[in-house]
TIPADO-314286 format. One record per residue: residue in three letters; x, y negated, z of N, C-alpha, C in turn. Coordinates in steps of 0.05 Angstrom, whole numbers. Example, Ala and Ser with C-alpha at 12.3 -4.5 7.8 and 13.67 -1.06 7.14 Angstrom:
# residues 2
 resn   n.c1   n.c2   n.c3  ca.c1  ca.c2  ca.c3   c.c1   c.c2   c.c3
  ALA    264    114    156    246     90    156    264     66    156
  SER    257     45    142    273     21    143    258     -1    157
# end
This chain:
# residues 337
 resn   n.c1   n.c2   n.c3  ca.c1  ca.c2  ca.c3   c.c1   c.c2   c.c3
  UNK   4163   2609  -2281   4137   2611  -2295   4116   2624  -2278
  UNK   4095   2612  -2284   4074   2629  -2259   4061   2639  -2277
  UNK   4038   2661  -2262   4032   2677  -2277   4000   2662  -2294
  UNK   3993   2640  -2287   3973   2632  -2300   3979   2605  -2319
  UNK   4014   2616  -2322   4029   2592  -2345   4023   2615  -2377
  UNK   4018   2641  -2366   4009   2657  -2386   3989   2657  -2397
  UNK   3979   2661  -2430   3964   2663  -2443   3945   2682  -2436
  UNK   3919   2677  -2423   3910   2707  -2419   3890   2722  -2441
  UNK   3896   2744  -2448   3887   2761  -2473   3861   2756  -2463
  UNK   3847   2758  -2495   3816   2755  -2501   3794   2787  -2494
  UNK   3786   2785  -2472   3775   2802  -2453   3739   2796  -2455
  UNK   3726   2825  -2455   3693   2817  -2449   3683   2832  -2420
  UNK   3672   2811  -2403   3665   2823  -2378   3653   2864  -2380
  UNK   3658   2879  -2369   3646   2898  -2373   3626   2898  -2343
  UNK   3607   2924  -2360   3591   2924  -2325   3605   2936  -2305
  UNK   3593   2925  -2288   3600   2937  -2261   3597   2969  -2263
  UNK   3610   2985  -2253   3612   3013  -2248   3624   3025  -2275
  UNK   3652   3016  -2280   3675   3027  -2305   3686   3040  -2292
  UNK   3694   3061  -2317   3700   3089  -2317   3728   3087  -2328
  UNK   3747   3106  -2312   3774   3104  -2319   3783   3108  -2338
  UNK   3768   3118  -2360   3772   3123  -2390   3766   3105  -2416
  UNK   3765   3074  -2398   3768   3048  -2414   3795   3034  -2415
  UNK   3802   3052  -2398   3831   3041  -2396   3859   3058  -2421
  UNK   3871   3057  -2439   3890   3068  -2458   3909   3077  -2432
  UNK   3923   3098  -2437   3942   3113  -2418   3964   3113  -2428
  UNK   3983   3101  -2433   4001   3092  -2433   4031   3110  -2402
  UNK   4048   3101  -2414   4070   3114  -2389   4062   3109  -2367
  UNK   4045   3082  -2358   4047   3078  -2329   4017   3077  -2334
  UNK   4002   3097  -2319   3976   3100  -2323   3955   3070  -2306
  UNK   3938   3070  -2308   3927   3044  -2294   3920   3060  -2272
  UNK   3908   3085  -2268   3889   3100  -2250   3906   3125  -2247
  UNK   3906   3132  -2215   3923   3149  -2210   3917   3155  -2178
  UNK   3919   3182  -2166   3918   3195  -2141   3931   3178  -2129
  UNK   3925   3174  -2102   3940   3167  -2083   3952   3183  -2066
  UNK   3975   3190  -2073   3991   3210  -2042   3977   3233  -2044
  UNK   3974   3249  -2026   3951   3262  -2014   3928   3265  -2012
  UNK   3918   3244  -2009   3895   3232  -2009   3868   3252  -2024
  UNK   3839   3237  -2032   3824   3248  -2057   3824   3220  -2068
  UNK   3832   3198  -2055   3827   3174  -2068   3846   3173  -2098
  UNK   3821   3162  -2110   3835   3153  -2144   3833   3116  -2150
  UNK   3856   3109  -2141   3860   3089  -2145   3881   3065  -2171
  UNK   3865   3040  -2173   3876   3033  -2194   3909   3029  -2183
  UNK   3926   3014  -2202   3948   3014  -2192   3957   2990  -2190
  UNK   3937   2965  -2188   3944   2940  -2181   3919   2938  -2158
  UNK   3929   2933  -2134   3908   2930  -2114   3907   2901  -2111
  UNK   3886   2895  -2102   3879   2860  -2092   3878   2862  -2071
  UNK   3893   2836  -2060   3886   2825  -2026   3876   2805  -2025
  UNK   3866   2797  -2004   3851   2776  -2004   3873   2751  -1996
  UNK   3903   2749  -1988   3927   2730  -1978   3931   2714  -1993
  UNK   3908   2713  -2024   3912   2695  -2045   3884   2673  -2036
  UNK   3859   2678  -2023   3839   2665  -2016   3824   2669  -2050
  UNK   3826   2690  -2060   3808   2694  -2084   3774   2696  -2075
  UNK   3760   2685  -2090   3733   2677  -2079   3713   2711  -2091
  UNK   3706   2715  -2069   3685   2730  -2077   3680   2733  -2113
  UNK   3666   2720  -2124   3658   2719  -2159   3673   2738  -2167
  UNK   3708   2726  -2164   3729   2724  -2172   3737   2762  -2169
  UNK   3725   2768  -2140   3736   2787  -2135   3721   2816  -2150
  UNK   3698   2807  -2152   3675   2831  -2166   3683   2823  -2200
  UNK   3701   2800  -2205   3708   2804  -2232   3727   2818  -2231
  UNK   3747   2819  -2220   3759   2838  -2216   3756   2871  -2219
  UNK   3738   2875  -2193   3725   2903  -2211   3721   2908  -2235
  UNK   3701   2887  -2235   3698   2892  -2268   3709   2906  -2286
  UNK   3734   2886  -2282   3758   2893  -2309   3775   2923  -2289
  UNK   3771   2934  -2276   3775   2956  -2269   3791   2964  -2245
  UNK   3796   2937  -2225   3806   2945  -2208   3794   2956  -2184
  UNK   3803   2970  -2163   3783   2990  -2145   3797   2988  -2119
  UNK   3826   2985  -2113   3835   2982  -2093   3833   2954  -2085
  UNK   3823   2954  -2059   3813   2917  -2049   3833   2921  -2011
  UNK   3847   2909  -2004   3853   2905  -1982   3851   2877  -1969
  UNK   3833   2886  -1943   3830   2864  -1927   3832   2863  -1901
  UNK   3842   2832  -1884   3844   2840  -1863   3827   2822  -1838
  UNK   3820   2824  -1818   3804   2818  -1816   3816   2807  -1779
  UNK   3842   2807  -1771   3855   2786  -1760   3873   2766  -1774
  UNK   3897   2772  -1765   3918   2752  -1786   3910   2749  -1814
  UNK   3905   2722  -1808   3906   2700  -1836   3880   2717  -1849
  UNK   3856   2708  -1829   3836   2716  -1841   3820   2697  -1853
  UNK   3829   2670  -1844   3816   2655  -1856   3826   2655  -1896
  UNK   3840   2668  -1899   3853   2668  -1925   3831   2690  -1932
  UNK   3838   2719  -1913   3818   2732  -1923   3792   2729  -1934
  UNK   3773   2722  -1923   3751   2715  -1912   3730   2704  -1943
  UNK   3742   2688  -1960   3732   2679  -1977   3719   2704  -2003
  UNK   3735   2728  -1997   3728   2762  -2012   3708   2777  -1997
  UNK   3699   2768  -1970   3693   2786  -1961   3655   2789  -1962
  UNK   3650   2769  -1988   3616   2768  -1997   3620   2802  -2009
  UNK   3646   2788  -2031   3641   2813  -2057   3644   2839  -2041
  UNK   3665   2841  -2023   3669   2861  -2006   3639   2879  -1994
  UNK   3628   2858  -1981   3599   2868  -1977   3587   2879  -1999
  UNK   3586   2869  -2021   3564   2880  -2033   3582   2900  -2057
  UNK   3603   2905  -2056   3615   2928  -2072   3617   2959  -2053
  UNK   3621   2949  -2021   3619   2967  -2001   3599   2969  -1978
  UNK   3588   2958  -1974   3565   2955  -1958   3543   2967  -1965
  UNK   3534   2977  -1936   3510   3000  -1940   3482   2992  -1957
  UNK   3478   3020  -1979   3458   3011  -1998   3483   3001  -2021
  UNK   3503   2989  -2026   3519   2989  -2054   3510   3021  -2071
  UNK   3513   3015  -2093   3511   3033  -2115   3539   3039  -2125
  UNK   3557   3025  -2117   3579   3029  -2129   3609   3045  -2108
  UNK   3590   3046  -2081   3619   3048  -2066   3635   3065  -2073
  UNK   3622   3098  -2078   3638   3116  -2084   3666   3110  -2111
  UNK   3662   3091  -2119   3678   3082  -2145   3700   3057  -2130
  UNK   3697   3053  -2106   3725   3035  -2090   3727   3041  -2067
  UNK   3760   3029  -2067   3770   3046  -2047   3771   3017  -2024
  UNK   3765   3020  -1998   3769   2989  -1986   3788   2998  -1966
  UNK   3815   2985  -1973   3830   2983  -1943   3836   2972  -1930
  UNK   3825   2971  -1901   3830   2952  -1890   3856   2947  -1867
  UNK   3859   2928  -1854   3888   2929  -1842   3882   2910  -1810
  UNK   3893   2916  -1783   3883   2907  -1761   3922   2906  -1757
  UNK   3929   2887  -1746   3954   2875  -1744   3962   2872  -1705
  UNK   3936   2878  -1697   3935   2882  -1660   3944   2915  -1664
  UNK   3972   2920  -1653   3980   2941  -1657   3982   2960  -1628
  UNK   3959   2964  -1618   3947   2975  -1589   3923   2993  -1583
  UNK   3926   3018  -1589   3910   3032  -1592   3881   3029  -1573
  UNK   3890   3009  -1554   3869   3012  -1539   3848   2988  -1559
  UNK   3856   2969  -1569   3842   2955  -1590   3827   2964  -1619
  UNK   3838   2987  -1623   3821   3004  -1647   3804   2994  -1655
  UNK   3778   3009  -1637   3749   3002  -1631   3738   2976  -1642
  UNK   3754   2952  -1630   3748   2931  -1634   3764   2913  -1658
  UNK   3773   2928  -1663   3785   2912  -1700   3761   2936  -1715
  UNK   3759   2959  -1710   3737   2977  -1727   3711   2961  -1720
  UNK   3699   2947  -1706   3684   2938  -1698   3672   2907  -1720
  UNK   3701   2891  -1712   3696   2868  -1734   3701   2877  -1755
  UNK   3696   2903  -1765   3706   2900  -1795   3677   2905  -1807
  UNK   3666   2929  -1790   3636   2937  -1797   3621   2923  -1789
  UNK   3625   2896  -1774   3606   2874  -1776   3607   2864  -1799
  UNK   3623   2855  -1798   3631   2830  -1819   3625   2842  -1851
  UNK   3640   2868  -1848   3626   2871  -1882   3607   2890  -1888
  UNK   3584   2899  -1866   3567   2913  -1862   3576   2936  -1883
  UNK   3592   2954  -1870   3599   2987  -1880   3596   3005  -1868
  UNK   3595   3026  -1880   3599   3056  -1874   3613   3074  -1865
  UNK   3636   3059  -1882   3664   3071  -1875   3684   3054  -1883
  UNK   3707   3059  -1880   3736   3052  -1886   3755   3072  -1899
  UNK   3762   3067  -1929   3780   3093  -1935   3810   3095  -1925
  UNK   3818   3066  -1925   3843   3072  -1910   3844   3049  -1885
  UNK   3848   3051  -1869   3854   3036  -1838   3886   3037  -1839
  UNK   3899   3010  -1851   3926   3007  -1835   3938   2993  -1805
  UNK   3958   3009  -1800   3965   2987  -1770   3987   2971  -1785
  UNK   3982   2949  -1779   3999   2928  -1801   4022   2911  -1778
  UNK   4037   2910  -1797   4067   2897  -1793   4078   2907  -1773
  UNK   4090   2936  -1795   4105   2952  -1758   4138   2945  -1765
  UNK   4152   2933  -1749   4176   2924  -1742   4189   2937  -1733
  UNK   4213   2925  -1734   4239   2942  -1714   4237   2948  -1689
  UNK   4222   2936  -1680   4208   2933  -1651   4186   2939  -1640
  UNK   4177   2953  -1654   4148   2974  -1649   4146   3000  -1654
  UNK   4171   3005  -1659   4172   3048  -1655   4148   3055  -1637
  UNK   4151   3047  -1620   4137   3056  -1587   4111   3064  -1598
  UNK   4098   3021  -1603   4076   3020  -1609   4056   3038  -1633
  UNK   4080   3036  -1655   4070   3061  -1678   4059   3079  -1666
  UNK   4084   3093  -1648   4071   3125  -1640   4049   3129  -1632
  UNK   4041   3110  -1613   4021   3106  -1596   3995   3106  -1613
  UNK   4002   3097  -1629   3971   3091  -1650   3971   3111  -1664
  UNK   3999   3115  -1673   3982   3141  -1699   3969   3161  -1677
  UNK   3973   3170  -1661   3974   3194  -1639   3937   3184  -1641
  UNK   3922   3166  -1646   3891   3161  -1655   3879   3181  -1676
  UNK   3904   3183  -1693   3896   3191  -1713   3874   3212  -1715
  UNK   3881   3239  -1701   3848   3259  -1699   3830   3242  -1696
  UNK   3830   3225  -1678   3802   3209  -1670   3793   3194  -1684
  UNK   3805   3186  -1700   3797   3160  -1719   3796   3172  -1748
  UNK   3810   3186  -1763   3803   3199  -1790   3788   3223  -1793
  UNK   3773   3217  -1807   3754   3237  -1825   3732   3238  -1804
  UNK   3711   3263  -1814   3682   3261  -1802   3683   3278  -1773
  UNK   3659   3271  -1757   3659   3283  -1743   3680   3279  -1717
  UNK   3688   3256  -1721   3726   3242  -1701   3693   3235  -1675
  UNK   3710   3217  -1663   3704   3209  -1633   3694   3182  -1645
  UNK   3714   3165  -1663   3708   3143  -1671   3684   3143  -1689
  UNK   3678   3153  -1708   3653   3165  -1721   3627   3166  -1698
  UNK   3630   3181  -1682   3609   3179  -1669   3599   3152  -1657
  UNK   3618   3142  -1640   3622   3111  -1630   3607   3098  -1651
  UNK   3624   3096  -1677   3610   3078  -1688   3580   3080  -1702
  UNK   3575   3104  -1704   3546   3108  -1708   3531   3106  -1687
  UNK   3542   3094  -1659   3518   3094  -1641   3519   3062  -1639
  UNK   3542   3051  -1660   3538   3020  -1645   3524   3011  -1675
  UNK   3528   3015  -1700   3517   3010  -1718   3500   3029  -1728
  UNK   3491   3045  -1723   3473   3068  -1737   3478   3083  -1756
  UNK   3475   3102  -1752   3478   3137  -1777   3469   3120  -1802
  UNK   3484   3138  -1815   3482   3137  -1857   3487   3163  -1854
  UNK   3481   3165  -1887   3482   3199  -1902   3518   3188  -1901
  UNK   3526   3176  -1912   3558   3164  -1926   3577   3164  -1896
  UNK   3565   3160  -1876   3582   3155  -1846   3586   3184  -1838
  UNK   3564   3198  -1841   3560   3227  -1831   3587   3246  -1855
  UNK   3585   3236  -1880   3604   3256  -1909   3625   3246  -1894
  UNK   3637   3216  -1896   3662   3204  -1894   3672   3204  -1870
  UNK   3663   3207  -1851   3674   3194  -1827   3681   3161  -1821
  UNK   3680   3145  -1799   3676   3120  -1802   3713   3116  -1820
  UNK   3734   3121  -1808   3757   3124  -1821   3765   3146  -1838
  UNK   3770   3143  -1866   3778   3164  -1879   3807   3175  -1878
  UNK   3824   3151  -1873   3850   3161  -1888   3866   3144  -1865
  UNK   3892   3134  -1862   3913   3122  -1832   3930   3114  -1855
  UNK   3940   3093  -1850   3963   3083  -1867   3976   3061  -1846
  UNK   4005   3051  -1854   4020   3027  -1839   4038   3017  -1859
  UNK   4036   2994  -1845   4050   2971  -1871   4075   2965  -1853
  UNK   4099   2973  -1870   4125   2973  -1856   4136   2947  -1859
  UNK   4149   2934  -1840   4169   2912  -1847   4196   2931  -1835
  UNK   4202   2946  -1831   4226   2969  -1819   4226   2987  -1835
  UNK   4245   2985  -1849   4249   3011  -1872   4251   3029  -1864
  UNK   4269   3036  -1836   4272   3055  -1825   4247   3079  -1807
  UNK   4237   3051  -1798   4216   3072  -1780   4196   3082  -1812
  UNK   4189   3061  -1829   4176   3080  -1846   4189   3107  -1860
  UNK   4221   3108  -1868   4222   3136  -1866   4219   3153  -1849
  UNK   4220   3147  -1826   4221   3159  -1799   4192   3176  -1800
  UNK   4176   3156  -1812   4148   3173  -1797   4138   3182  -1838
  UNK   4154   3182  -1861   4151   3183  -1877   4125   3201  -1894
  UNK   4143   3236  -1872   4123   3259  -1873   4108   3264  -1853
  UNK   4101   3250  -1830   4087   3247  -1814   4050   3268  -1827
  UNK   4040   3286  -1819   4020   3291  -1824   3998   3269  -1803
  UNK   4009   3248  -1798   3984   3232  -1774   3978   3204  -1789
  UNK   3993   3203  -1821   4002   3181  -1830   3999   3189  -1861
  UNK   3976   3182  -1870   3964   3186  -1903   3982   3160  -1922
  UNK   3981   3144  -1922   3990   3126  -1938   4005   3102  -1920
  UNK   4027   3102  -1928   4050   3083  -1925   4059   3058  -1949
  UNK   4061   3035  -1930   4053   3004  -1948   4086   2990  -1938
  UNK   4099   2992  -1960   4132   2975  -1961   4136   2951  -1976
  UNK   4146   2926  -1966   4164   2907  -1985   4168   2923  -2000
  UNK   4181   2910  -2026   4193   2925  -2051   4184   2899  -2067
  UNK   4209   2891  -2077   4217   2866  -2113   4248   2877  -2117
  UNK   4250   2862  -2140   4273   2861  -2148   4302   2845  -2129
  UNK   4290   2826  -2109   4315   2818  -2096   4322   2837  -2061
  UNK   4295   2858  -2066   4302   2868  -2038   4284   2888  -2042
  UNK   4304   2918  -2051   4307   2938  -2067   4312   2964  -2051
  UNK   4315   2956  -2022   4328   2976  -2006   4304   3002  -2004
  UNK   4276   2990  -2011   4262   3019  -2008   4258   3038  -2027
  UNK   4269   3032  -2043   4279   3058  -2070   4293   3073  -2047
  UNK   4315   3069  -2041   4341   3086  -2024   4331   3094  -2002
  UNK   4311   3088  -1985   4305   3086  -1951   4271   3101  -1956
  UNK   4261   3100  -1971   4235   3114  -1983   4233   3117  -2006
  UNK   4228   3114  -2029   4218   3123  -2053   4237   3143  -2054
  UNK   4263   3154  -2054   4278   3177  -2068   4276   3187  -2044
  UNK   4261   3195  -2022   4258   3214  -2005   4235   3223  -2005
  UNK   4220   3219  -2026   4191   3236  -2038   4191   3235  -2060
  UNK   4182   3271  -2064   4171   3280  -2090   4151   3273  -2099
  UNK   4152   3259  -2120   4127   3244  -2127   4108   3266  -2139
  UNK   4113   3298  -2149   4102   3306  -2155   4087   3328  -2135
  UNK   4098   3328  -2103   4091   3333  -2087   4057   3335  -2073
  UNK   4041   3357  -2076   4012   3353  -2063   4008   3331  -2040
  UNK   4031   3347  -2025   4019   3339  -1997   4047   3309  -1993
  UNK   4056   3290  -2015   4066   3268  -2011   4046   3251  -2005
  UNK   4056   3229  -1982   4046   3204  -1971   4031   3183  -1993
  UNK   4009   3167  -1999   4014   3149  -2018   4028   3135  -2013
  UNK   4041   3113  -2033   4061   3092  -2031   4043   3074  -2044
  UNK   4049   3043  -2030   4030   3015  -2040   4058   2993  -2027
  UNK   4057   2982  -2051   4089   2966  -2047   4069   2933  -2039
  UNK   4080   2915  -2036   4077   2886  -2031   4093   2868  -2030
  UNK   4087   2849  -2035   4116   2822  -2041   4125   2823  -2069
  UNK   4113   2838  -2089   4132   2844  -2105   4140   2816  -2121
  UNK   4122   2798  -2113   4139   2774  -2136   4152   2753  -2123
  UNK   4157   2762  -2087   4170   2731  -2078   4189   2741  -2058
  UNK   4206   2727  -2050   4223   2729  -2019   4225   2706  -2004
  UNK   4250   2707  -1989   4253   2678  -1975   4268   2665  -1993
  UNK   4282   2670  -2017   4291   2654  -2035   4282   2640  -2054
  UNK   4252   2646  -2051   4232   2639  -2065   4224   2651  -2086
  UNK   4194   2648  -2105   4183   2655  -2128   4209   2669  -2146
  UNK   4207   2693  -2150   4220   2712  -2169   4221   2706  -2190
  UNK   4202   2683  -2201   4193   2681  -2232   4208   2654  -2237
  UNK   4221   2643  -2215   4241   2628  -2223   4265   2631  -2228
  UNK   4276   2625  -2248   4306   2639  -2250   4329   2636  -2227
  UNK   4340   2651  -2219   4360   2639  -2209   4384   2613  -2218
  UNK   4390   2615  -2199   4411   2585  -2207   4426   2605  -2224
  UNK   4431   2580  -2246   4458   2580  -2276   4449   2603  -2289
  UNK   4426   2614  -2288   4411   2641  -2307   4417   2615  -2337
  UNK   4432   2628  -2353   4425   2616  -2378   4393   2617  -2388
  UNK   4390   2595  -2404   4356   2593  -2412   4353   2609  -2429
  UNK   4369   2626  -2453   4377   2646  -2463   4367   2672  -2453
  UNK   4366   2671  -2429   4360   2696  -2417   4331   2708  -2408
  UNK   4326   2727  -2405   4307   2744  -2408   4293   2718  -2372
  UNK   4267   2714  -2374   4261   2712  -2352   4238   2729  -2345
  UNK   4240   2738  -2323   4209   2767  -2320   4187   2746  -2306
  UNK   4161   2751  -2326   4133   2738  -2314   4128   2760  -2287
  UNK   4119   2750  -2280   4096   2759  -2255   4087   2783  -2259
  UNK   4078   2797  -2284   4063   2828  -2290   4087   2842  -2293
  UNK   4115   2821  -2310   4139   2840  -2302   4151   2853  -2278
  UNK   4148   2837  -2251   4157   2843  -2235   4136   2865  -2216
  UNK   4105   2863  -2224   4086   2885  -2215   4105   2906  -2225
  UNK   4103   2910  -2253   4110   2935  -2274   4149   2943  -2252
  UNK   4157   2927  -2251   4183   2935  -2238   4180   2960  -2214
  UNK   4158   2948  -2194   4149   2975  -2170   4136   2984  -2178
  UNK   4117   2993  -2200   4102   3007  -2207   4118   3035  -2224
  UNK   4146   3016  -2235   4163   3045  -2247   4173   3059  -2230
  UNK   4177   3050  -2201   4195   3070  -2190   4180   3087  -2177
  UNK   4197   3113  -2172   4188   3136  -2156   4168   3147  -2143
  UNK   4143   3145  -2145   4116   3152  -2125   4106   3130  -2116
  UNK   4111   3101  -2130   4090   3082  -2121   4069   3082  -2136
  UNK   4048   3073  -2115   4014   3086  -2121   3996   3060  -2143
  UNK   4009   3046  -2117   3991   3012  -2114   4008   2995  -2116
  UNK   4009   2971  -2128   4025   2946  -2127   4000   2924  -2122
  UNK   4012   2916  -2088   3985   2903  -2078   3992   2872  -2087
  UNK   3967   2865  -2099   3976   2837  -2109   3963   2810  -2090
  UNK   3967   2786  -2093   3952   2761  -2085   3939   2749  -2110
  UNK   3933   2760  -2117   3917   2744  -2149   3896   2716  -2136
  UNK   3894   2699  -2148   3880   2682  -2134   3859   2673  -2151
  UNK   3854   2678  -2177   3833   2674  -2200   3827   2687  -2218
  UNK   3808   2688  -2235   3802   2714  -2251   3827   2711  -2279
  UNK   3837   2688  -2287   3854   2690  -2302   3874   2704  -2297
  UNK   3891   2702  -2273   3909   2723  -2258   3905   2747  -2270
  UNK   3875   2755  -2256   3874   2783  -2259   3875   2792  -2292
  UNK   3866   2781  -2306   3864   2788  -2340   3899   2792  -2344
  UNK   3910   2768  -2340   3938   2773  -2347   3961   2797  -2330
  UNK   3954   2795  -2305   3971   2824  -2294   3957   2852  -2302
  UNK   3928   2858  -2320   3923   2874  -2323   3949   2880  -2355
  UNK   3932   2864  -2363   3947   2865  -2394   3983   2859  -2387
  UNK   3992   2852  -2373   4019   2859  -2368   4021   2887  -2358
  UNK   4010   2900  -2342   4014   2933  -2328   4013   2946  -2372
  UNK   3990   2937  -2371   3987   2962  -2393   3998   2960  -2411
  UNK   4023   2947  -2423   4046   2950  -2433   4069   2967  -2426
  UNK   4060   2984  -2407   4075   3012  -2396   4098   3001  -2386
  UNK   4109   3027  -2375   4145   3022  -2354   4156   3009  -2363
  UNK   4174   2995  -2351   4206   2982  -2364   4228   3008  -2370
  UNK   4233   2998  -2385   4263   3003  -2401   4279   3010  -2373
  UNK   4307   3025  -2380   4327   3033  -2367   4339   3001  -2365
  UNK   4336   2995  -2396   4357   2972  -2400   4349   2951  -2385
  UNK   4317   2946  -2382   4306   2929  -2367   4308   2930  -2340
  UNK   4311   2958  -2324   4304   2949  -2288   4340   2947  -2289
  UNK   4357   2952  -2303   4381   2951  -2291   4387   2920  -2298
  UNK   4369   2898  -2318   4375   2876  -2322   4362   2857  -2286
  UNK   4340   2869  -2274   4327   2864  -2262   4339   2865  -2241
  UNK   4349   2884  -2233   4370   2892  -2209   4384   2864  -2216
  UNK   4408   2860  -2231   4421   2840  -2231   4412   2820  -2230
  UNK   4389   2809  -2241   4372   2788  -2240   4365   2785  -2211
  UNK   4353   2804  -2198   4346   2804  -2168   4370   2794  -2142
  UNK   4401   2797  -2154   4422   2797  -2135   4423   2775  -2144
  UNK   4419   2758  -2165   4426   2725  -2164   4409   2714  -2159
  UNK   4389   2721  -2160   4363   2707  -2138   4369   2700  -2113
  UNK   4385   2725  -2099   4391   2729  -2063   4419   2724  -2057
  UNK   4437   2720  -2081   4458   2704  -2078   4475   2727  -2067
  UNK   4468   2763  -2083   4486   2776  -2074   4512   2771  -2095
  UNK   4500   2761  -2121   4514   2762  -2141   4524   2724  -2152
  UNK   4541   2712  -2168   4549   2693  -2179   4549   2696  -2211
  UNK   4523   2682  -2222   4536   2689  -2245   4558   2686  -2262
  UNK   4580   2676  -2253   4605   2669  -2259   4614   2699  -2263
  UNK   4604   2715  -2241   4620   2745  -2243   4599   2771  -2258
  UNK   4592   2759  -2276   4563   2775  -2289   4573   2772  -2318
  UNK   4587   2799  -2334   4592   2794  -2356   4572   2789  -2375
  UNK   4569   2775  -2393   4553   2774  -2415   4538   2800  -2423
  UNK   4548   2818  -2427   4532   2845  -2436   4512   2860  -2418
  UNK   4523   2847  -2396   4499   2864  -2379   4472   2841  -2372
  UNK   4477   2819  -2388   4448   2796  -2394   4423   2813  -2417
  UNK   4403   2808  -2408   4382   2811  -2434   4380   2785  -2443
  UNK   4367   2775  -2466   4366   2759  -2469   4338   2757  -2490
  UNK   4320   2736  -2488   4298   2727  -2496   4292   2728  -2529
  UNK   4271   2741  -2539   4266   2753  -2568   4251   2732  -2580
# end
């Protein structure tokens, strides 16, 4: 089932600049600290890897989302189609920026290239700043490279850095460049579970971005239960993938799932990383404003059940073919109301 096979609830555009107290608070709040951070972010972020069109994306806000990630090498042409609304929700002279958070991500993992991914980004979406700057897709094979970059970090976060200056002499001073600094916050998007615990408590490293679904679970064990989520000075956590693998779309049942059985939509499987342990953000690909109506109104149906992530777990191992349902007793099935 995809997620726009769902009915989407009867919604009225609100204005631009909503306040987190339109939202009902429920177990899994919509709006919530990030890590460390001062950032207050919603808990479904948008990327642009869906090619959601600008309109699409300021509807979005609308209905109350605030975390936007974009990237502005790899698969930018996917990007690219967000990056009007981007401008004019973050771009100098917006009325609204202080109310979103924009993070962006540079995938050239070479400190000597910084400059010049900070460069196309403040072209392209004429800004001020950046709240979070990730180095994206760090591998088993880039320990080295990591180090090398975060070791930027004094220079590149908060006000008053080296890079701040730079970039106010290549694009010009603001009141907002001078508060923020051109980078606010350092984050990296792990494909290595390991090096992300590795650099977990890292003070050079604000927010940390992991895989995490139901068929590939390993960052509960490898990160999430190695932070206190109630912890000041914890990392944010922003999960991704949550609805697909190489075995394909999650929202399809696995083979011989009786039709009987519980199948999880698309907002189910958000809500899945969103229950566990100190995750902040569940970064999504929404690709239309119906999307977004229906993963909202799926989050705000609060956490899953005990009964539910342990159905999900199982559900997730016959997806990846750890499990046969031949060897899956009946009792441990949910089944459809």
């Amino acid at each position: 089932m995809k997620l726009t096979d769902l009915a989407p609830p009867a919604v009225s555009v609100r204005e631009v600049g909503h306040a987190a107290d339109k939202f009902p608070e429920p177990d899994l709040p919509f709006y919530r600290k990030l890590g460390r951070t001062d950032l207050t972010v919603s808990c479904l972020g948008l990327g642009g890897g869906g090619s959601i069109s600008s309109e699409d994306t300021l509807y979005a806000f609308d209905r109350g989302i605030n975390y936007f990630f974009y990237s502005s090498d790899l698969h930018h042409y996917l990007y690219s189609p967000m990056s009007g609304a981007l401008r004019q929700l973050c771009g100098r002279g917006s009325s609204v920026r202080e109310k979103v958070v924009l993070a962006t991500v540079t995938y050239i993992k070479n400190p000597e290239m910084a400059l010049a991914a900070l460069f196309d980004q403040f072209e392209e979406l004429g800004i001020d700043y950046i709240d979070v700057l990730f180095w994206g897709w760090i591998g088993s094979n880039d320990g080295s490279a990591l180090q090398d970059c975060l070791q930027l970090t004094p220079d590149l976060r908060g006000c008053n850095s080296v890079y701040q200056r730079t970039i106010e002499r290549m694009f010009g001073t603001s009141e907002r460049l001078k508060k923020m600094g051109a980078v606010r916050y350092i984050g990296a998007s792990f494909h290595d579970l390991n090096l992300a615990q590795q650099w977990l408590h890292s003070p050079l490293l604000d927010v940390v971005m992991v895989r995490h679904n139901i068929a590939h679970r390993s960052a509960q064990s490898q990160v999430f239960n190695h932070i206190d989520a109630q912890h000041p000075s914890r990392p944010g956590i922003v999960t991704f993938k949550s609805t697909g693998s190489h075995t394909g779309p999650l929202w399809n049942a696995p083979t011989g799932l009786p039709e009987v059985c519980w199948q999880p939509t698309v907002p189910d499987l958000y809500r899945y990383s969103l229950t566990q342990n100190s995750v902040d953000v569940c970064l999504t690909g929404l690709t239309r404003r119906e999307e977004i109506d229906t993963a909202i109104f799926g989050v705000q149906q609060g956490k899953l059940t005990t009964a539910e992530l342990e159905y999900l777990n199982l559900y997730g191992d016959l997806h990846s073919n750890k499990l046969k349902i031949q060897e899956v007793s009946p009792e441990r099935l949910l089944y459809r109301t």
